[in-house]
C-alpha positions in Angstrom: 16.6 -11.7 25.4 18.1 -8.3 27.3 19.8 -6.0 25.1 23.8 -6.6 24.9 25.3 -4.2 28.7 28.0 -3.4 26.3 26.4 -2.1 23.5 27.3 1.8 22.5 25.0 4.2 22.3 26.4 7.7 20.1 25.2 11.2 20.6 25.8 13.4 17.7 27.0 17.0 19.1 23.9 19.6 18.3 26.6 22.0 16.8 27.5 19.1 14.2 24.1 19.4 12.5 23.0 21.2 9.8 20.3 23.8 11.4 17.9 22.8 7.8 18.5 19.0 7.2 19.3 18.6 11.1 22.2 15.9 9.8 25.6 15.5 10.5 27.1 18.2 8.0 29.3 16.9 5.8 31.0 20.5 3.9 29.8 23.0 6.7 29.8 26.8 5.6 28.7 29.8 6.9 26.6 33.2 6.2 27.3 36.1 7.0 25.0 36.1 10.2 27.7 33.8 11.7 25.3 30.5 11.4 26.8 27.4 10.0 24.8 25.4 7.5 25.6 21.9 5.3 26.6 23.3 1.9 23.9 21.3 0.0 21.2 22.6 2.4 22.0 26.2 2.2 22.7 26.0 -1.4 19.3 24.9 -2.4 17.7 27.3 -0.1 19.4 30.2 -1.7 19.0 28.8 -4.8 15.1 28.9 -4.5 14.8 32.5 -4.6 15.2 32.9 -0.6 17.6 36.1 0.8 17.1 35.5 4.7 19.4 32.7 6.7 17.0 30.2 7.7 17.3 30.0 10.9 17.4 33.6 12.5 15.7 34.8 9.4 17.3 37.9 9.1 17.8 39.3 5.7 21.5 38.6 3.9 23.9 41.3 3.1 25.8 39.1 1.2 24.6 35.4 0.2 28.0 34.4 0.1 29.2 31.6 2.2 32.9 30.7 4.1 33.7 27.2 4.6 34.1 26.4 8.2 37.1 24.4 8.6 37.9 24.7 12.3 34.2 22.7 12.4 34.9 20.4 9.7 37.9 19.3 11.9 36.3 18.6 14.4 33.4 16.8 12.9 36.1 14.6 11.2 38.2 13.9 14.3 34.9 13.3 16.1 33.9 10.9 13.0 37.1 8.8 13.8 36.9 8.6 17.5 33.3 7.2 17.6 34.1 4.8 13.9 35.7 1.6 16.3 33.2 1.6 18.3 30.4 2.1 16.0 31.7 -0.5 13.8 31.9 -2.8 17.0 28.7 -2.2 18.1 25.4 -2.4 16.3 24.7 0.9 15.0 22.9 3.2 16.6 19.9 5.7 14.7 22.1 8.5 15.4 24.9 7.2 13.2 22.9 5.8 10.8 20.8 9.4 9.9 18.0 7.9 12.3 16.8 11.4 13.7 15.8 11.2 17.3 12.5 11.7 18.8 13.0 15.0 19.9 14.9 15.9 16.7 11.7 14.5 14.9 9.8 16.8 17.6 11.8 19.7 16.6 11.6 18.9 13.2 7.6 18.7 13.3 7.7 21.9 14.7 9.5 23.7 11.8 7.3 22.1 9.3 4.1 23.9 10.6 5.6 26.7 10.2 8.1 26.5 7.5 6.9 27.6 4.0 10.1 27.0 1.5 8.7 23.8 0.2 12.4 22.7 -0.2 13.2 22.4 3.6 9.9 21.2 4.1 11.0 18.3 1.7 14.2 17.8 3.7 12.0 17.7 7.0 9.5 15.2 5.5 12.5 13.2 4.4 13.8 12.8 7.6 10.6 12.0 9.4 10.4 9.0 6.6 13.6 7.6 7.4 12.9 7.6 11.1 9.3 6.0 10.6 11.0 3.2 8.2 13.4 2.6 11.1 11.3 0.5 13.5 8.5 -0.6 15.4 8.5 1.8 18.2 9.2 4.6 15.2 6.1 4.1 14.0 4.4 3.9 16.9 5.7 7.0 18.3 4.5 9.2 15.1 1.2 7.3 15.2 0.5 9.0 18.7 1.5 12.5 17.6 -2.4 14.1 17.2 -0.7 16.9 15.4 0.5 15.1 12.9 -2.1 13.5 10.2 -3.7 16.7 9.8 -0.5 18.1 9.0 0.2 15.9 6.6 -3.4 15.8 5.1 -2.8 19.4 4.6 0.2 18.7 2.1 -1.8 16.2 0.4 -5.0 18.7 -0.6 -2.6 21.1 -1.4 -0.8 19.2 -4.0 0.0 21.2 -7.2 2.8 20.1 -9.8 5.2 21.8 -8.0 4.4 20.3 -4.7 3.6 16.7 -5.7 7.2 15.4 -4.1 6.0 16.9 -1.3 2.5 15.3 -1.8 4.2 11.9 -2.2 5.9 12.2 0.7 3.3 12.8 3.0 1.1 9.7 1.4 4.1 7.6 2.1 4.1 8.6 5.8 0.5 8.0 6.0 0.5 4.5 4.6 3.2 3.4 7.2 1.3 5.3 10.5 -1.9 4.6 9.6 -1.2 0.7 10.2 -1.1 1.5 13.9 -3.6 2.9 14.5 -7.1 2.0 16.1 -10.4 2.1 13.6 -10.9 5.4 15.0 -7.5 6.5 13.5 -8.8 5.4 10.5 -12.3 7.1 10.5 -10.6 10.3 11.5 -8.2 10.0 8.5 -11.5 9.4 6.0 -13.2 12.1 7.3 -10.3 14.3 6.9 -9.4 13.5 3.2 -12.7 13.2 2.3 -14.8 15.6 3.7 -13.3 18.2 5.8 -10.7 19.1 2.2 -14.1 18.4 0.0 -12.0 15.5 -1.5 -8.8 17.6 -3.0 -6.7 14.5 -1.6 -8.2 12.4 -3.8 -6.2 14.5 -6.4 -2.7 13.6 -4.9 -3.9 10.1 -4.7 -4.5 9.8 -8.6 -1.4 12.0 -9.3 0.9 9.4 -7.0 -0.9 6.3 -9.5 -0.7 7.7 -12.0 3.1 9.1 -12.0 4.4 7.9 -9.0 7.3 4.8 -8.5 6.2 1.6 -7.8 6.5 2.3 -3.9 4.1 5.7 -4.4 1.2 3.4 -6.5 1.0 1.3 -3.8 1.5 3.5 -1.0 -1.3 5.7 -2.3 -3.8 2.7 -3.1 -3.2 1.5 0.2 -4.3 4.8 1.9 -7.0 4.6 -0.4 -8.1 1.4 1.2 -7.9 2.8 4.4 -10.1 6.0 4.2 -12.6 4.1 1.9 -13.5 1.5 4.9 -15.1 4.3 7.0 -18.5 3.9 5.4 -20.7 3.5 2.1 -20.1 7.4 1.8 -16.6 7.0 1.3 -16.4 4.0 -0.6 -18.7 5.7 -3.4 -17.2 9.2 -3.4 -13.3 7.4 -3.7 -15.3 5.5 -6.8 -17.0 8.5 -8.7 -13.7 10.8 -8.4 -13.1 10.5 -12.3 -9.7 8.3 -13.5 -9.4 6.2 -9.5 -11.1 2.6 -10.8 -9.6 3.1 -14.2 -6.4 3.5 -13.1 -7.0 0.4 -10.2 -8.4 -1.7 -13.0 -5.4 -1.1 -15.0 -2.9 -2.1 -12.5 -4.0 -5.4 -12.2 -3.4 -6.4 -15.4 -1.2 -9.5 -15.6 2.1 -7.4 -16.5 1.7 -5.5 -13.6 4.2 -6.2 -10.5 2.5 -8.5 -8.1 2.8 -6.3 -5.1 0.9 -3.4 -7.0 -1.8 -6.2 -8.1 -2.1 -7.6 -4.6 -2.6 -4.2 -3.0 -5.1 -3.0 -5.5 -7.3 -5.9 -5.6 -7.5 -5.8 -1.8 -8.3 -2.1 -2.1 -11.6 -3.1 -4.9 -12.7 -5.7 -2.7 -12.9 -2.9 0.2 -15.2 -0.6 -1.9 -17.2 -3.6 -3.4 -19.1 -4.1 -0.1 -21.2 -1.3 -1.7 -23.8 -2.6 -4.4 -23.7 0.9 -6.3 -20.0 0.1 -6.3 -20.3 -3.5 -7.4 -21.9 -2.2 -10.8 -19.8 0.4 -11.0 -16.7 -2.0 -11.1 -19.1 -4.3 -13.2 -19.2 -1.6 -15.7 -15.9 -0.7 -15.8 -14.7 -4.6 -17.1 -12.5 -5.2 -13.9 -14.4 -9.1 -14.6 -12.2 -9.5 -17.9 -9.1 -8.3 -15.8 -9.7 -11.0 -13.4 -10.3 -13.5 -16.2 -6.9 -12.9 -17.6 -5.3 -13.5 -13.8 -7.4 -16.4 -13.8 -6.3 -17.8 -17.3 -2.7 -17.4 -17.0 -0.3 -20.6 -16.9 1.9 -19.6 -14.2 0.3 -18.3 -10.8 1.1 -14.6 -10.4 1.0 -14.9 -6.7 -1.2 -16.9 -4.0 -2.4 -13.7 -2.6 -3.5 -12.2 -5.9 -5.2 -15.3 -7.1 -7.0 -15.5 -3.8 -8.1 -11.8 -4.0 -8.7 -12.0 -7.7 -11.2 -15.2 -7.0 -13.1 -12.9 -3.9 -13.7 -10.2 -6.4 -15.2 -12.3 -8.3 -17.3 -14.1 -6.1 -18.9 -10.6 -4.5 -19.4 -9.6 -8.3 -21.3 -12.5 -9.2 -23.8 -11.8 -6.6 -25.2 -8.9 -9.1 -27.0 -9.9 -12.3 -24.9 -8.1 -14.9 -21.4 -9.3 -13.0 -22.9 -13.1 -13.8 -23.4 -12.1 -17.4 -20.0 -11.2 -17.7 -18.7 -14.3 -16.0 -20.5 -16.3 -18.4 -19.5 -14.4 -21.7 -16.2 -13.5 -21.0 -14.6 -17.2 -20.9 -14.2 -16.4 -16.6 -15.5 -20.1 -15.7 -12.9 -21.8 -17.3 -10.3 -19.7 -15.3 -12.2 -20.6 -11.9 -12.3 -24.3 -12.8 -8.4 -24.3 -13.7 -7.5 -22.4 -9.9 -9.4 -25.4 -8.3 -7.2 -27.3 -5.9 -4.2 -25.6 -7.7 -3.6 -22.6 -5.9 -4.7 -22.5 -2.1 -7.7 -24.2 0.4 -8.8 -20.7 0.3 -8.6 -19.9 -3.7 -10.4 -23.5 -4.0 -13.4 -22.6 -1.5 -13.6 -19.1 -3.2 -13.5 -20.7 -6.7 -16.3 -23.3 -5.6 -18.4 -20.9 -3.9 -18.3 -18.9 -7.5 -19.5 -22.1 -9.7 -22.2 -23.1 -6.5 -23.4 -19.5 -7.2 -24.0 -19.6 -11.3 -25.1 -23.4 -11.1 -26.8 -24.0 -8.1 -28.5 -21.1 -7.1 -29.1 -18.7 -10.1 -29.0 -21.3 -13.4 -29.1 -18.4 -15.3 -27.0 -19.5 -18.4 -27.0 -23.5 -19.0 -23.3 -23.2 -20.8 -21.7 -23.0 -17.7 -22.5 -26.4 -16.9 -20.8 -27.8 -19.9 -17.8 -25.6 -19.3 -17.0 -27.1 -16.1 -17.5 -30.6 -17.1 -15.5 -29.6 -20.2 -13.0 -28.3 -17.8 -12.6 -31.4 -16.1 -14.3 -29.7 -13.1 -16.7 -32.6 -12.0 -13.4 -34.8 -11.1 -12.2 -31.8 -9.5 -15.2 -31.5 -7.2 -15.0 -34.8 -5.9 -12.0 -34.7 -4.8 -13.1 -31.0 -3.3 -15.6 -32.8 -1.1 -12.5 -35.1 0.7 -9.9 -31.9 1.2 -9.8 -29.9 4.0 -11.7 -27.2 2.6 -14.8 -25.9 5.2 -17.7 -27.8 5.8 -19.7 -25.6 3.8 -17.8 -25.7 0.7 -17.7 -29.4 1.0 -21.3 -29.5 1.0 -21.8 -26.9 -2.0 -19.0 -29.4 -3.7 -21.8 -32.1 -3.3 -24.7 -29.9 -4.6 -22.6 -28.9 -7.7 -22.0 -32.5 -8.9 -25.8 -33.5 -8.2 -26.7 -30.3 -10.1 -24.2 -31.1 -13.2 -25.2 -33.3 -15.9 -22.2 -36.3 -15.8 -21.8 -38.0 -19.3 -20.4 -40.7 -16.7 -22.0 -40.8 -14.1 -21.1 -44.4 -12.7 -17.3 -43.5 -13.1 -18.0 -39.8 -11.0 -19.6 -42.2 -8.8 -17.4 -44.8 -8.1 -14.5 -41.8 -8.4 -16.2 -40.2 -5.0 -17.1 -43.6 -3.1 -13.1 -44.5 -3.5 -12.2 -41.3 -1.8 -9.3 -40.7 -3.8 -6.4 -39.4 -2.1 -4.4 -37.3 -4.5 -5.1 -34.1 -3.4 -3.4 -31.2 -3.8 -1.4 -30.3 -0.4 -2.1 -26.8 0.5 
């Protein structure tokens, strides 16, 4: 569908802008070079130590300010003349604080050379809402070269007075960083991880660790990212001291799903390493699943699904079996089957085909899933919709299993009941 002939677009006059946060100014006043500035803008400025006017930088006489009235006018009667048709007509960036592209140009600009960290703040904030505001936002940042290194640079340099700034810079990360190409990605590894000798790692824990909601995730999800380049990264993101116990903490069942979700996702990604599979092992991320697993109420589809593929890549080592079968995990894998997903139910049976068909390494888990009523559940398992090739481990479980009943199991399976679970 063509976009609407009669939609307005609004231009905001240059001279209505603040020259620091580059939005429309709402209290204008002006120093004593003759430059006009937003009050809050120039206030904090001043107020962080600074006696030059930010934009010609020369140094103040006086650092009082004069409200501009004669511009306040005519921003206001400029306000009203454009309000009709803004309020008729869907509203454009401008209006709505959306810097332009070549604002976000300019903007870009300043902050490689800016070094007051609280106009640097302003700037990142503005490139954040333009990124959030669409598609072709993001897209447009994402081909900027300049720009991830710049913003790596904020990151390795976080202190505790610069981890707003840190925060900010993760959070544009996470959103460009989705459009780009796998070489995007590698570039971004290589920069966070070896070209700053891992000091990003720092602002990464810090934005876990302290950060909002938003920040965890954000941050985890960049972590994801740069730890997909290669073994290398994946074990260096999981020796940097307090980053899995943090992870393994945020997926514990009080946690908010989306947090869960992401961080799960993010182990999975380093657990295609087998040093990193004992590591997470070690560090008793199988008893956070088993408490996922063992909970009433599903948390989420995706995080049961994610918890379940964890599991089933730590079971392929030794000492992740032993903690499946001591820590009361099986039960919760029999209990997701046919409950959750097709893809939670092929995961699950793939993770009992595992300890009972191909290792038999501890004989009690075989009596926990018949206990579990997970011999019924398998046969119906074998009729769903699930792949071919969990069918087919379905079968080998239920030969492998010692049935108490086995006429009943067999006439159950030869029926081909049809109450399954609709996925």
């Amino acid at each position: 569908m063509g976009r609407d002939e009669t939609e307005t677009y609004i231009t905001v006059p240059t001279f209505f802008k603040c020259p620091i946060s580059l939005d429309v100014m709402r209290s204008p006043v002006s120093l004593c070079t003759g430059v006009t500035y937003d009050r809050p803008s120039i206030q904090r400025w001043l107020d962080g130590g600074n006696n030059t006017c930010p934009a010609t930088m020369q140094i103040l006489k006086s650092k009082d300010f004069v409200p501009n009235l004669t511009l306040q006018r005519l921003i206001k009667a400029w306000s009203d003349s454009v309000g009709s048709s803004a309020a008729a007509s869907p509203d454009p960036a401008s209006a709505r604080g959306i810097p332009t592209k070549e604002e976000v140009n300019e903007s870009l600009m300043r902050l490689s050379q800016e070094k007051d960290d609280e106009i640097r703040l302003e700037i990142l904030s503005r490139i954040v809402r333009f990124v959030k505001d669409s598609e072709a936002s993001r897209e447009f940042l994402s081909g900027r070269e300049d720009l991830v290194p710049m913003l790596v640079d904020i990151v390795s340099a976080v202190t505790t007075a610069k981890i707003k700034l840190a925060f900010i810079a993760i959070k544009i990360l996470d959103t460009i960083i989705k459009k780009g190409n796998e070489g995007d990605r590698e570039r971004l590894s290589k920069l966070m991880l070896l070209t700053n000798g891992g000091d990003c790692l720092t602002a990464i824990l810090l934005a876990i660790q302290r950060g909002d909601l938003e920040s965890k995730i954000e941050a985890v999800s960049v972590l994801e990212v740069i730890s997909s380049y290669d073994a290398k990264s994946k074990m260096m993101i999981a020796e940097r001291e307090g980053i899995l116990t943090e992870l393994i903490k945020s997926i514990s069942t009080e946690s908010d799903p989306n947090l869960m979700e992401t961080s799960l996702s993010f182990m999975i990604t380093i657990s295609k390493s087998k040093r990193v599979r004992s590591k997470l092992i070690a560090a008793k991320t199988i008893t956070k699943i088993k408490d996922i697993l063992m909970t009433e109420e599903t948390i989420s589809v995706a995080v049961t699904e994610k918890s379940l593929k964890l599991l089933e890549i730590l079971s392929s080592k030794r000492e992740g079996r032993s903690e499946i079968f001591g820590g009361g995990c099986v039960e919760g894998v029999v209990k997701k089957l046919l409950k959750v997903s097709t893809t939670a139910t092929e995961h699950a049976v793939t993770i009992l085909w595992c300890l009972c068909h191909v290792f038999k390494e501890d004989k009690t888990v075989k009596e926990t899933v018949e206990r579990s009523n997970g011999v019924t559940k398998l046969l119906v398992v074998i009729q769903s919709n699930c792949s071919p090739m969990v069918r087919q481990m379905a079968k080998d479980l239920i030969k492998v299993l010692k049935v108490k009943s086995s006429a009943s199991a067999l006439a159950a399976y030869e029926t081909k009941t049809t109450h399954i679970m609709p996925f």
